[in-house]
N, C-alpha and C positions, 0 to 999 in steps of 0.2 A: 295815293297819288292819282290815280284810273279817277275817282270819284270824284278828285276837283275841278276836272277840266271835262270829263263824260259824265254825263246824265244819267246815260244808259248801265251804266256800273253800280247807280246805287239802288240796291235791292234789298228785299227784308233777308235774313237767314234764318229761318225758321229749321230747326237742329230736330225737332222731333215734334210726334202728336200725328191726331190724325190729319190735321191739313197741312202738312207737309207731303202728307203720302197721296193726298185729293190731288195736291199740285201737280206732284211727278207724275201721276197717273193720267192726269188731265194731258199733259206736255208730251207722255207715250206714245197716247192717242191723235193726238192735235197732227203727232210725226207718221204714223199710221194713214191716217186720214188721207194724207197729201201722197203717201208711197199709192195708196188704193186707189185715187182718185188720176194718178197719172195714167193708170192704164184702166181707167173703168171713168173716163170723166163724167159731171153732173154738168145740167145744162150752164152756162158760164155766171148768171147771174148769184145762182145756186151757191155755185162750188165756193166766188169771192165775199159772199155774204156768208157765211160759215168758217171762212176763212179769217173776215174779219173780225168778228160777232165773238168767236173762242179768244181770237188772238187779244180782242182787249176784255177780256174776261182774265185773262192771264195776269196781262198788265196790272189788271187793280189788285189781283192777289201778290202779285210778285214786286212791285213797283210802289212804295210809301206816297203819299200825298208830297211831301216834305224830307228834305234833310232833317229834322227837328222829329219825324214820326217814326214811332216804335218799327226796329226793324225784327223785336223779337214773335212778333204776332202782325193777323189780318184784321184792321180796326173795322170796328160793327160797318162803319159807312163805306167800308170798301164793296163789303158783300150786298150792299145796293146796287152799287156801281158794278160790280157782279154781274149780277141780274138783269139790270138796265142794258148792260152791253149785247147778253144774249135774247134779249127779247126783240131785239130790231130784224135779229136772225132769225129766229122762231118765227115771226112775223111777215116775213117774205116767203121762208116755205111754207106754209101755212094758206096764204096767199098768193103764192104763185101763179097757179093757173089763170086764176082769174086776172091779174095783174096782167100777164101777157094775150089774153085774149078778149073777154068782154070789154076793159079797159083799156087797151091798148096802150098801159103805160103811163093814162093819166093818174094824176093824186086825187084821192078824195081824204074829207077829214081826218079821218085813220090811217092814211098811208102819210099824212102831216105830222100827225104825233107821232108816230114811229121813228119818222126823221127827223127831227129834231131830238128824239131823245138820240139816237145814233150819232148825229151831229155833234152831238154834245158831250156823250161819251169820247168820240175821237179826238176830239178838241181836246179834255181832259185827259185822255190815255197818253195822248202824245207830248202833249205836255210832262209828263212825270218821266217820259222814257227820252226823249229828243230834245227839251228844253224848253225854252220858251219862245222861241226864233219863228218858226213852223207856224203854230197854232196863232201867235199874235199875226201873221202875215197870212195864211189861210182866214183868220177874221175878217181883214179888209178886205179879201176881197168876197168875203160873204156876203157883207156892208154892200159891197157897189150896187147892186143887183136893185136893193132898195132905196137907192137913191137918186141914182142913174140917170132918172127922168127928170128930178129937179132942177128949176130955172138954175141956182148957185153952180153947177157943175159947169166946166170948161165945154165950150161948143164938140170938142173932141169927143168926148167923154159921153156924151146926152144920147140915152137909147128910149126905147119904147118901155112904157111901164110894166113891169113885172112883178105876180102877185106871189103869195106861199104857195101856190100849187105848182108854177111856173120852177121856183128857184128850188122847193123840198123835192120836186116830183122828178127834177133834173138832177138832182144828187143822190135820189136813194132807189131810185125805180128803173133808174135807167144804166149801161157802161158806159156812162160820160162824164159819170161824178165821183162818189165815194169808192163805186165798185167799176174804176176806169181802165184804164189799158194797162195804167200802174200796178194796180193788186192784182192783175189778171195777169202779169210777168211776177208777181212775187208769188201769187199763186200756183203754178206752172212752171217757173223757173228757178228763183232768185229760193227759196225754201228747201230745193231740194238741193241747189250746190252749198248753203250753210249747213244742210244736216250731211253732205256730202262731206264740212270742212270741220263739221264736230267729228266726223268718222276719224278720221285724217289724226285730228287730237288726241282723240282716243288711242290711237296705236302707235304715237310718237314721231310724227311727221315734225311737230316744231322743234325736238332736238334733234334730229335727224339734221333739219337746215342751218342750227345753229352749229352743230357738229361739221357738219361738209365744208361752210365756210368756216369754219376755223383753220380745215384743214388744206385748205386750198389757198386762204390768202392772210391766215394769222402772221407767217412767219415773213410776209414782204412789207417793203417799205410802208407805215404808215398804217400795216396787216388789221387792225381791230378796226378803222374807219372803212373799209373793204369790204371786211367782214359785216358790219353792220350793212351795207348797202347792198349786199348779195341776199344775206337772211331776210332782211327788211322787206327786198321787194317781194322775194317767192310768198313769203308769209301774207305781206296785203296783197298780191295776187287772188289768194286761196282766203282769205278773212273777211279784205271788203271793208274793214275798218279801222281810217290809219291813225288814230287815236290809239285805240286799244291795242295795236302794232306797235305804237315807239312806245308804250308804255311795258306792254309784254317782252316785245325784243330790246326797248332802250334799259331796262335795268341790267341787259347782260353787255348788253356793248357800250353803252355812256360809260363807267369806270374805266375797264378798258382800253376808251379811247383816250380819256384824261389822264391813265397811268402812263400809257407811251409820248405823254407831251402835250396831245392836241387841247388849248386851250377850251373851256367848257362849255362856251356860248357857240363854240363852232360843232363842239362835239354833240350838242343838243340838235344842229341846224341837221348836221347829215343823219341824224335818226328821223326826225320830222321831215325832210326832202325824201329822204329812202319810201318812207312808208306810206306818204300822199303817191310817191308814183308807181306805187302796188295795182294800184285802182286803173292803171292804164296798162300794165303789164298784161299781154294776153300769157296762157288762155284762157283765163276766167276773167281776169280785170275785174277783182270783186262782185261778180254778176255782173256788171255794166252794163257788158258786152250783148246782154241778153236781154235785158230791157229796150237798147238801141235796136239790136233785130227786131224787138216786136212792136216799137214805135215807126220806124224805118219801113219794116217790111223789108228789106235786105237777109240776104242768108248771114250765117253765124260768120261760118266758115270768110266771109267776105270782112266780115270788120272785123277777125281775129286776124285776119293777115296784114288789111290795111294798117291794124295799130299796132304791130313788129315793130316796122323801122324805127317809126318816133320814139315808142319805149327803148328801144336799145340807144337811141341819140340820147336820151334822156340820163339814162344810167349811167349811157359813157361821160356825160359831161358831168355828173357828180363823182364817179372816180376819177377821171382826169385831174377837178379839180382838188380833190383827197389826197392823191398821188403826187404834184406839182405840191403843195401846203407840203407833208410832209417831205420831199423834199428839198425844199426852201429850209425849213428847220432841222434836216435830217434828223429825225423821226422814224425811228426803228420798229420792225412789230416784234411780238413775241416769240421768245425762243424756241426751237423748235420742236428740242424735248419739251414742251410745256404744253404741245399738241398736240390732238389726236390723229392718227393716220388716215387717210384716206381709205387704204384699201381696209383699214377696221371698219371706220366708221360704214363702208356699204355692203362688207361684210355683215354686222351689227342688223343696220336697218334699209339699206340700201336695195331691198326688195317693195320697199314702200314709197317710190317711187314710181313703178308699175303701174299702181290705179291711174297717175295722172296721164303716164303716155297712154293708156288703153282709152281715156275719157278722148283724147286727144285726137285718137286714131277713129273714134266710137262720131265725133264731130266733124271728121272730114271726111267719112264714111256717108255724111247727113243722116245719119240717126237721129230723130227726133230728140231734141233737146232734152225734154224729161223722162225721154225714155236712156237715155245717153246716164245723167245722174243716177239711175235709180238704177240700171244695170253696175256700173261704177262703184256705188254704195256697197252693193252686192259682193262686187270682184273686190274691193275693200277688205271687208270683212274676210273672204277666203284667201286673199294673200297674208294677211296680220297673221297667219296660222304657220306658217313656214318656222316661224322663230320666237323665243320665248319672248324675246324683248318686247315684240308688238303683238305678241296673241292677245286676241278678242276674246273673251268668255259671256257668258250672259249678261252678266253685270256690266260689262263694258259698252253690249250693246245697247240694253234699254239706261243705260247713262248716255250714251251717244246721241239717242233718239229723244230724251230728256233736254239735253245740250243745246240738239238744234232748234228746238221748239223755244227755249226759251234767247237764244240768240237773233234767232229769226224777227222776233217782235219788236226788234228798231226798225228794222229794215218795212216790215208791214205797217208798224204806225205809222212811219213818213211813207210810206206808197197811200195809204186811207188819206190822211191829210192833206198831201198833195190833190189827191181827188177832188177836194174841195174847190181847191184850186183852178183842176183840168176842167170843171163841172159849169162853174163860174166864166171862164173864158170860153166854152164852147159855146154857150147861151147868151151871153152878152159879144158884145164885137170887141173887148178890151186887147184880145190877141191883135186883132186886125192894129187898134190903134196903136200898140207896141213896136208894131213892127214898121206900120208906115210914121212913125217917129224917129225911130233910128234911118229908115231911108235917107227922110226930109233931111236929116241934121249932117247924113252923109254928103249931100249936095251932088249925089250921082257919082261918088271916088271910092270904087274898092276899098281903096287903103283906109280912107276917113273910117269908111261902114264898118271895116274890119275893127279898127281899132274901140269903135262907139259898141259894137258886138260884144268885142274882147273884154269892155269896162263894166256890161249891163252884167253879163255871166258873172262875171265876178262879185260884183254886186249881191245879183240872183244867189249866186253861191256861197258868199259869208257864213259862216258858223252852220252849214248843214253836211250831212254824210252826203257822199259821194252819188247815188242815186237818187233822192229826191234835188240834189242840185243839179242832177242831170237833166232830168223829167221838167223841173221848172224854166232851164235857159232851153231846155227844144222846145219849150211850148212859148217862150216867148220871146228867145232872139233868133233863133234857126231863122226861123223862114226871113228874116229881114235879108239873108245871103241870096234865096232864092231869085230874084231881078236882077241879080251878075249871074246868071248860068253858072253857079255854081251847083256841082251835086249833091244831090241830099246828104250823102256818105260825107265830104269834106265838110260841107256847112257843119252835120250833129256832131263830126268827129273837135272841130274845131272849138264849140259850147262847150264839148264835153271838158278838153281838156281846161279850161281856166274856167269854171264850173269847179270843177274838184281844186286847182292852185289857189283857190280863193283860202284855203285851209292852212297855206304858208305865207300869206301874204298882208304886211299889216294893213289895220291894226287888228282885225279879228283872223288871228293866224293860231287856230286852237292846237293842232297839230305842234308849230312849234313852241305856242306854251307849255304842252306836255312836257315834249323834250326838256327844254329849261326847267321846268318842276325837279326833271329828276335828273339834270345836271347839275344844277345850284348858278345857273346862269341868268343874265336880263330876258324875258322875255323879248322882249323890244328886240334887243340885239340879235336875240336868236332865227328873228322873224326874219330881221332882213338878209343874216348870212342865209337861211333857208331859202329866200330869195335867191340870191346872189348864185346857192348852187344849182337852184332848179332853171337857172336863166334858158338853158338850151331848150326843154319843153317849155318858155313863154315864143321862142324863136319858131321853131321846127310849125307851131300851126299854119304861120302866116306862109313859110316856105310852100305847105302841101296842099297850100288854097291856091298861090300860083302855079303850082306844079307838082298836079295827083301823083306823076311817078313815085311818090314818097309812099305815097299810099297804096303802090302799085296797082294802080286802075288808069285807066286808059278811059276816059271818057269821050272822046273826042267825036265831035258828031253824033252822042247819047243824048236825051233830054234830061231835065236835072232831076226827074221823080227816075231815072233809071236803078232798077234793081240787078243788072246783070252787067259786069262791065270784064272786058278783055282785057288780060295784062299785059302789060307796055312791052316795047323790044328788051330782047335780054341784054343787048348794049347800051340803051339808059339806065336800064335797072342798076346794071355795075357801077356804072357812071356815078349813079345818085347816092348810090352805098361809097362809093370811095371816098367823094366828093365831101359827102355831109360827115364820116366818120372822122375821116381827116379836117374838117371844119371844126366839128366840135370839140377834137382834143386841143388844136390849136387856139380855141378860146377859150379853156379854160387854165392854158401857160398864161393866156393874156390877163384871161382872169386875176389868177395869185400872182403874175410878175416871174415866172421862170419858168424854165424848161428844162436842160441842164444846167443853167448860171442863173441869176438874178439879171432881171428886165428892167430899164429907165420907162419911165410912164411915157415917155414918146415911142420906143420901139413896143411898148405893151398896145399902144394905139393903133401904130398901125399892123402889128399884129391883128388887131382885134377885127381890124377892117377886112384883110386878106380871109379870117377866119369865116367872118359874116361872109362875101365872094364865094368862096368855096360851098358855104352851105346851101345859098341859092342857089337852084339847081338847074344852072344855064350851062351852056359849053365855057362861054366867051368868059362869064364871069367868072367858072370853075378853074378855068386857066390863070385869071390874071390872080384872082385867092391865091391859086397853088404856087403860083411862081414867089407871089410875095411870104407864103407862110418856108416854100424850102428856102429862101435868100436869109430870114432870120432864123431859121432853126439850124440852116450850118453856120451863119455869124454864133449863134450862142453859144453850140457847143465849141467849136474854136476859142471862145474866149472866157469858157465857162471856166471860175476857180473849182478847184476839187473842197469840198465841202469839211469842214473840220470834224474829226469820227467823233460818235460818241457811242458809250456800251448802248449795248441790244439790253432791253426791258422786257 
């Protein structure tokens, strides 16, 4: 199922021989490399050409040409591709010195062919691992460079001529291209929290969460869609990829949630909503989090708090509307001998838990980031020992460190690829014209820009993981926000999030194709109920672009490149929490039509209207929401019918 709709899933299995054991030894080290290099770094160019140079060495060995190509062996033309990938890297340290000194950077004809073969390795690696989305779109804009200056181009568009030294020597010699600020966070960050989240596998974190929520909301109303959306998100928090989330977690809750009633195309949408909003969930938010610090320059600690509230608005308005659905149908959960207990299950595993809050504590402490992971990894390992159920033994650890090395290599091809990208727009002005296009088309109106913002990202973000769709809409709708004094934090935080929604939203909504795969539902249909439940996170951006308190920053009288912002009074803050909590349950009654009773589509309206009120995070408007959501929520329940029983399932 994983392999229909991810790229990244299909792999050779090579069961024995000696290049099975080349591989896992290769994938050891690759995990090795990155623990040594956290605390003994190599100069930066070094460290990301090494980084990438192994990593698609990996790829050809691990990754077929073809769904059609033998997954039982490495075919003769991989171990070219092999070779080709680590000779770009050999090639630089070999060259180093003189590359950053006598040269100062420029290309000559050997640092051309080097790049190109690199180039073209990436283009190929990423392809076989990411699809084909990435690399045809890293194409064009490799194309611009050399055409740029021709008369045919849009007056927009027409730059100063640029030769192969110009466009190779700005992708491979320099951190502005293949080895940009993107591999330089998956080098440094984004590697060590997947071999942090192989740890985690290892010693049974994903039953642990599929366990706690059973035990916590199997047995309430509508308990298995709950369920899914508690597990769903911890897991894409800690994974980073919501593909391989509804597929891993959808095969235990899709059933599940079709056995207690909930119809299949819905049961698909809340595994594919749950797992796309993994990715916003701090404290990891699938690495995200940690890319934006190092694009931003912002602290961690700053965008892990900022993206609290909205993720919790997000979550609550996918159980609201789970909770309201099942009871409209009254829809029972699981009995509750049919549960695991709570106090077992953390009995059990529930000491495995620890590593996150200590990573947690280790982050707000400002411990350097990868020193943060790699202590963490550590305390991992040493907590797993407490109990049989999660002890680590050897085997577990160099599988762990196998695990991450080869997990890791989506995330790294689309950070290389994207380079291509970043490398291209640094050198040409294409960024500049991206952005004063969306201005122009704004015609000087927030709301317009927002909206034309909101449509590019999405765009930008069709059928890619969560990161490199990140990395593409900051580098080319972010700043079109910067001319409203907005701040850097709101603008990235804003790409980011419909940036990653582009994955439920049709028509390339891959996330809830999955789901439907292994529902047996329309994808179509499932796109748009994934839609329909993720409504609140398309809402809550535009809210906290008019009003950071969401994001609790206080920017007032900061400039918009501010890195340090003061937190608002503790009486907005309240405000904003009651206000939007209470908004977003009341629009997802409005949503499915009930609360305690069934709703007529004119009180569902203006429901909806009172709920939208409240979320804005004004006094005046918070008022007149609140008055109009409690006037129908005490008519409902007054005239709410008591629902016809039906048995628990």
């Amino acid at each position: 199922m994983l392999e229909k709709y991810d790229r990244e899933s299909i792999t050779r299995n090579i069961t024995q021989g000696p290049v099975k054991y080349f591989i896992a030894i290769v994938c050891i080290l690759y995990s090795i490399f990155h623990l040594y290099i956290t605390f003994n770094p190599m100069p930066a160019l070094l460290q990301r050409s090494v980084h990438v140079g192994v990593g698609f060495a990996l790829i050809f060995l691990i990754f077929p040409a073809s769904k059609t190509s033998s997954r039982k062996k490495v075919a003769w033309y991989d171990w070219i591709w092999f070779l080709l990938s680590l000779s770009g890297m050999a090639y630089l340290i070999y060259e180093y010195q003189d590359i950053v000194t006598s040269r100062g950077g420029m290309a000559n004809q050997t640092d051309i062919i080097f790049s190109i073969i690199t180039v073209i390795c990436v283009l190929e690696g990423s392809r076989r691992i990411t699809g084909w989305i990435l690399p045809i779109l890293a194409s064009i804009f490799l194309a611009y460079p050399f055409v740029s200056h021709l008369d045919f181009m849009p007056e927009r568009l027409l730059t100063r001529p640029y030769d192969m030294g110009d466009i190779f020597g700005q992708l491979f010699l320099k951190t502005e291209g293949l080895y940009s600020v993107a591999i330089g966070a998956s080098v440094t960050f984004i590697f060590l929290f997947i071999l942090f989240g192989a740890f985690l596998a290892r010693s049974g974190m994903g039953q642990l969460f599929n366990d706690l929520a059973l035990a916590l909301a199997g047995d309430k109303k509508g308990g298995p869609a709950k369920v899914a959306v508690i597990s769903s998100g911890f897991m894409g928090s800690i994974n980073g990829s919501a593909l391989s989330n509804v597929v891993s977690t959808g095969a235990f809750t899709i059933p599940l949630m079709k056995k207690v009633g909930y119809k299949k195309d819905f049961a698909g949408a809340v595994e594919a909503s749950a797992s796309v909003g993994g990715q916003i969930l701090p404290p990891i938010m699938g690495a995200s989090a940690f890319i934006m610090a190092e694009t931003t320059g912002l602290p961690y600690s700053t965008i892990a708090l900022a993206a609290l509230l909205p993720a919790v608005l997000y979550y609550l308005g996918v159980i609201a509307q789970v909770h309201f659905r099942a009871g409209r149908r009254d829809l029972k959960g699981i009995a509750k001998e049919n549960l695991p207990a709570v106090k077992e299950v953390l009995k059990a595993r529930g000491h495995m838990l620890l590593p996150i809050v200590f990573l947690i504590y280790l982050l707000i402490k400002n411990v350097p980031v990868g020193y943060a992971a790699a202590y963490t990894i550590g305390f991992t390992v040493a907590i797993s020992m407490i109990r049989k159920e999660t002890r680590m033994g050897v085997a577990d650890i160099l599988g762990a460190l196998e695990d991450g090395a080869r997990q890791s290599l989506a995330v790294m091809a689309a950070c290389a690829v994207v380079g291509v990208i970043i490398g291209v727009v640094s050198l040409t002005s294409f960024g500049t014209v991206m952005t004063s296009s969306i201005v122009t088309l704004g015609a000087g109106s927030l709301f317009l820009t927002l909206i034309l913002t909101m449509l590019a990202s999405m765009v930008l973000g069709m059928g890619l993981p969560s990161i490199p769709a990140y990395i593409i809409t900051a580098t080319m709708a972010a700043p079109a926000l910067a001319g409203f004094d907005i701040p850097i934090l709101s603008a990235h935080m804003f790409v980011f999030y419909f940036g990653i929604f582009a994955n439920i939203t049709p028509p390339v909504c891959l996330a809830a194709f999955a789901g439907a795969g292994i529902s047996g539902g329309d994808p179509m249909k499932t796109g748009f109920l994934s839609l329909k439940l993720a409504l609140a996170g398309f809402i809550v951006p535009f809210m906290f672009i008019y009003s950071p308190t969401m994001l609790m920053i206080d920017p007032t009288g900061l400039a918009v490149t501010a890195k340090d912002f003061p937190l608002p009074p503790i009486l907005d803050i309240v405000t904003v929490v009651l206000t939007s909590v209470t908004g977003v349950i009341a629009l997802g009654a409005a949503l499915e039509g009930y609360f305690r009773g069934a709703m007529n589509p004119l009180i569902r309206g203006v429901l909806a209207v009172g709920a939208l009120l409240l979320i804005y995070p004004e006094l005046t408007t918070g008022l007149i929401g609140g008055i109009i959501v409690l006037i129908i929520a005490v008519w409902n329940i007054k005239t709410a019918e008591k629902p016809t029983p039906t048995l628990t399932v």
